[in-house]
N, C-alpha and C positions, 0 to 999 in steps of 0.2 A: 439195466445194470443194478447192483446189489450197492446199498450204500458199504460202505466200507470206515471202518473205526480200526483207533490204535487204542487197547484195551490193556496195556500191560508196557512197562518197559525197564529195562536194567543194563547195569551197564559197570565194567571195573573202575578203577581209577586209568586215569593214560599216563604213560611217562616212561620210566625203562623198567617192566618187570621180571622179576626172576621166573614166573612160570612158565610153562610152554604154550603154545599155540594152542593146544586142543583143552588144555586147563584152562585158560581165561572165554574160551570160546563156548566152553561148555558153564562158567561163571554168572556169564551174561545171560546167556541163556534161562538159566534156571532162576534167577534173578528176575527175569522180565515176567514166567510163566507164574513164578510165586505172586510178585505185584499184581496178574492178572484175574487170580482166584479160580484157576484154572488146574487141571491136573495133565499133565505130559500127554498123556492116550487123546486128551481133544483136540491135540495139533496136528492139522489132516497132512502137514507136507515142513520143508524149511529152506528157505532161500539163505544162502552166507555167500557176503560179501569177501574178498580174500584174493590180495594181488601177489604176494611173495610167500604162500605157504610153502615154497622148498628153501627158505631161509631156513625155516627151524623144522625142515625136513618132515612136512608133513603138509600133500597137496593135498586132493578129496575128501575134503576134512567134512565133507556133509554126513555122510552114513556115520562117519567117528562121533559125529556130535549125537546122531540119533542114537546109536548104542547107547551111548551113556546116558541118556535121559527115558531109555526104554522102552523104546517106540521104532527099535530096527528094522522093521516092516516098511516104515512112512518113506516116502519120498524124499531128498534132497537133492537141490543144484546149486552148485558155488558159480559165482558170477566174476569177471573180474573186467572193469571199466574204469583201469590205472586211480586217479584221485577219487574218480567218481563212482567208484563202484557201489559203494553203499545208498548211494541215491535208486541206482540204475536198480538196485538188489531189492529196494521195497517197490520201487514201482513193479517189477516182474511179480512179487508176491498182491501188489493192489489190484493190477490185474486179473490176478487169479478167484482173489475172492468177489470182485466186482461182476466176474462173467459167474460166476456161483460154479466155479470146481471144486473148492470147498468155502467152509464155512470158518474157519479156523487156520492160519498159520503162524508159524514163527521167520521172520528177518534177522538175522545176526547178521555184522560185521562183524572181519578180525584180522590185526596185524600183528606182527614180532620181528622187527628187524633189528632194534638197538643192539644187538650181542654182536652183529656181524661187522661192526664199527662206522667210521662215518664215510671212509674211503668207497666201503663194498657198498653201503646203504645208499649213497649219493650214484653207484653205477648203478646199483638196483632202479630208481628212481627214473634215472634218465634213459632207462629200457621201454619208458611210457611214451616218451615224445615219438616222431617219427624220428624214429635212429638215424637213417639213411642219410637225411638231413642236415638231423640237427644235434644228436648226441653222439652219433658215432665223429661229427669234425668239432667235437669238443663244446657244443653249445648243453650244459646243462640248465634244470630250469630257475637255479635263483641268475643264472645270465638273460636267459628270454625273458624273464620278467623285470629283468633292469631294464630289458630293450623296451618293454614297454613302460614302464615307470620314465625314462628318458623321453620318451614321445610326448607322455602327457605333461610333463615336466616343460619341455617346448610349446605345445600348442595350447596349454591354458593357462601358463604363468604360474604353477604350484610350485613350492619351493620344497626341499627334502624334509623341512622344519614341518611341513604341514603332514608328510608320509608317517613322520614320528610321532605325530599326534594320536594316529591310528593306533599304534603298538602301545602307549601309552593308557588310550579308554580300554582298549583289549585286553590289557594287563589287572587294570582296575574292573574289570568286568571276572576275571579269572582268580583273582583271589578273593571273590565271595564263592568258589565253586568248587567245591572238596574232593572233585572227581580230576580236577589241573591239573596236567601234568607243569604247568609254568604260575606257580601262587604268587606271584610276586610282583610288587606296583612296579614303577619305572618311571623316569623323568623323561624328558624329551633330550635334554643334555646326556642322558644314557643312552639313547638312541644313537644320537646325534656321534657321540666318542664309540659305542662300539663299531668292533674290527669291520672293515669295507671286505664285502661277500662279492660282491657286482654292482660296481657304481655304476648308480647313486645310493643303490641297496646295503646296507648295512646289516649285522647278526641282528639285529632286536629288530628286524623289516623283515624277518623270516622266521616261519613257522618253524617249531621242533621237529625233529624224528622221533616219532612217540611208538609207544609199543601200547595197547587195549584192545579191549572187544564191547562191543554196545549192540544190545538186541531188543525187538520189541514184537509185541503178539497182534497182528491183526485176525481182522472176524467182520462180519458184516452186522450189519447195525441189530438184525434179531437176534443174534448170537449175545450182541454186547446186553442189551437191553433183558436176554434171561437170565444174565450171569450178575448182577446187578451190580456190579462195579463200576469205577469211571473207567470213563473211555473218552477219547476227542477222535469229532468225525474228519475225512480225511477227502474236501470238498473240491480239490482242483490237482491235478496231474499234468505236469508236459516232460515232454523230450529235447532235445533239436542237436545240428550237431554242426562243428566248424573244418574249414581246412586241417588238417593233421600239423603241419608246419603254420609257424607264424609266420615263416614270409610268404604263404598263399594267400594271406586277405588283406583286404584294400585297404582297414585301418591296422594300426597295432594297438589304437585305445577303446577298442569295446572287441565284445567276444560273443560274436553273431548266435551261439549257442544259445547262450544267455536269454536271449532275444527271445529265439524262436520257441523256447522251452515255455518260459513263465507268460508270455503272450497266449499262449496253448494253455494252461494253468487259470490264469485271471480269467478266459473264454467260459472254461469251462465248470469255474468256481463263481460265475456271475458277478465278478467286485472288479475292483480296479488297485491300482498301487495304493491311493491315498485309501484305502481300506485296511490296510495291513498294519498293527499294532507293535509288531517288532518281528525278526526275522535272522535266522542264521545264514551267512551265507560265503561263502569258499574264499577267505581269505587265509590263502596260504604265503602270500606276500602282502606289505601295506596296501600299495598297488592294486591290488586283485582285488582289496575291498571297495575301494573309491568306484572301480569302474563298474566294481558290480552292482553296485547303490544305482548307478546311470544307466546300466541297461537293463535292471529292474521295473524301471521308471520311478524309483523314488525319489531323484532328480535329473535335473535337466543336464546334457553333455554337457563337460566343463565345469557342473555346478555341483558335485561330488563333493570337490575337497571344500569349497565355500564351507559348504555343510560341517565338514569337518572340522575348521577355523571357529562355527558359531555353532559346535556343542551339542549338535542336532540330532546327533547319533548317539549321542549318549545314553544310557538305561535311564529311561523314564523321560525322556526328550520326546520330539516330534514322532521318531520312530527307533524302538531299542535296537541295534544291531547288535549283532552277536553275544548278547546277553551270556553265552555259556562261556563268553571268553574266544569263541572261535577258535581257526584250527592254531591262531598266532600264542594262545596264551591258553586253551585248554588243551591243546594237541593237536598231534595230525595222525593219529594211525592208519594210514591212506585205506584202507580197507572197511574199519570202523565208521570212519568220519561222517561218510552222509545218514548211515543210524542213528553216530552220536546226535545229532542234529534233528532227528524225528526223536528223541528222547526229551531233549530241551523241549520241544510241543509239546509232549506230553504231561513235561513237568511243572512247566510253564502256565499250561493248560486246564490241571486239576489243582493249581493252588502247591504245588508242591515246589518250587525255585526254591525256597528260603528269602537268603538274605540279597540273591540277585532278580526275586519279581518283578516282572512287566505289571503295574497298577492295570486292573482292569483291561487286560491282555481278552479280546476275543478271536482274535483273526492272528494268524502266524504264518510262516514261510520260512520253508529250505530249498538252500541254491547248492546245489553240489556241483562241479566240475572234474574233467579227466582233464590232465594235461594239461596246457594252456588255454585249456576250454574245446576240447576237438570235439566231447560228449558234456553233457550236461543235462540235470533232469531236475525238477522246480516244483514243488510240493506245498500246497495249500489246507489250513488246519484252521477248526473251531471250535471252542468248548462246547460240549453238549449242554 
């Protein structure tokens, strides 16, 4: 296998923008290729991320992107794996140049649903779960994610006060990051009074519907090393995947994807949890971050929210989560998000964060998820 480097990355702001899908997509894009010191003709192929391109009327958006960066010969495949697309979207691209098909690509994500309002975006949305199930008899996902926020609420004594914690560092993590679409701190008391979404779940316990595109240039480590730019090498990969519905698995507070992915990942990156210097990972409810902290292993079941309560998660703490804000406070362009999340490594990585740096960050991780976790893929990163 070919080592593999992310040598380049860029990325719009997220939030509700006025362009369209193939303008911020082609943004990003040329964004990442500029950061890489690269010219368009050296990117052998382009993976894009993209779950609702017939929102803004525009699906096969891969060949669209290649014209406009001049290179309509090259290859493109759009991937789409609901929340988790953009994870699933760089591992298909890490694969490619790990097996040496080429030497050089580009990964975009990209979303655009806010024009379609919140009614159509929220049915868009719930077209991920298994419908049959669970969206067509009215269960969308900030409801499944109450049901599980309610579980773990039950089985290990956490109280709503501690969920609101989460939104709170997330908030304060997102307004050092100029790319948020949510700049803005919050109290726990603002949690706690905003409008109930899905009790216990509250508006500031849920992610935005964000509109961005984030892309970044992989290449294999020769590649990186002629073009002499930074680059952070890309050391551990997994997958795994869960029942489609939540009421097929035997817990509702962990999300066996999770599991199987970053287990596959740490294998294959030779470290362990207690290795990992900070980490982005799919918190698109408070909820979804606790448990994902715990089937990370960066603690122990149950012992999440503790973590929570004693500040542990906080940037510059034990272990930084979501330093970029996550998807709670820097967006969620469900399509985008698992690149945005290889960008923060990136920027993370080369000294480039600004005012939200990990001190002496060597080791990183992205947890992206589809759905309630039915797909999931877990990315392992280190400064050169």
């Amino acid at each position: 296998m070919e080592g593999v480097c992310v040598l380049g990355a860029g990325s719009t702001k997220y939030g509700k923008l006025a362009d369209s899908i193939a303008d911020i997509t082609t943004q990003a894009s040329v964004a990442a290729i500029k950061n890489a010191g690269i010219e368009p003709k050296e990117v052998g192929a382009s993976y894009i991320s993209n779950v609702f391109g017939v929102a803004d009327k525009q699906v096969h958006i891969g060949p669209v992107l290649m014209s406009r960066l001049g290179i309509p010969d090259k290859p493109s495949l759009t991937i789409e794996s609901a929340c988790g697309s953009g994870s699933v979207s760089f591992r298909e691209a890490y694969a490619n140049i790990a097996a040496g098909f080429y030497d050089c690509l580009i990964a975009t994500g990209v979303e655009k649903v806010t024009h379609t309002g919140t009614e159509w975006t929220t049915t868009y949305f719930a077209y991920c779960s298994d419908f049959f199930y669970e969206g067509q008899s009215g269960a969308s996902f900030p409801g499944l994610f109450a049901s599980m926020a309610r579980a773990y609420l039950t089985e290990f004594g956490a109280t709503e006060e501690d969920f609101a914690k989460v939104a709170v560092k997330n908030h304060d993590n997102g307004a050092l990051n100029p790319k948020a679409h949510m700049q803005k701190r919050i109290t726990v008391d603002d949690v706690m009074n905003s409008a109930v979404v899905a009790s216990p779940l509250k508006l500031y316990d849920c992610c935005p519907f964000s509109d961005g595109a984030s892309s970044v240039v992989l290449c294999s480590e020769k590649f990186a090393k002629e073009h002499g730019g930074d680059y952070v090498k890309v050391i551990g990969s997994g997958r795994g995947g869960s029942p489609a519905a939540l009421q097929g698995r035997d817990h509702m507070t962990t999300i066996p994807s999770t599991k199987i992915a970053s287990e596959a990942a740490y294998k294959m990156a030779g470290v362990t949890a207690k290795d990992i210097d900070f980490a982005e990972v799919h918190d698109c409810f408070t909820i979804a971050e606790v448990v994902d902290t715990e089937d990370l292993g960066f603690f122990d079941k149950g012992q999440g929210i503790q973590a929570v309560r004693e500040e542990r998660t906080r940037l510059n703490s034990d272990i930084s989560i979501n330093p970029s804000g996550g998807l709670k406070s820097k967006g969620h362009p469900i399509g985008a998000t698992g690149i945005g999340q290889v960008v923060e490594m990136y920027d993370q990585l080369t000294g480039n964060a600004g005012r939200r740096s990990v001190k002496d960050a060597k080791l990183g991780m992205t947890h992206n998820f589809g759905a309630t976790g039915a797909s999931c893929a877990v990315h392992i990163f280190e400064s050169a």
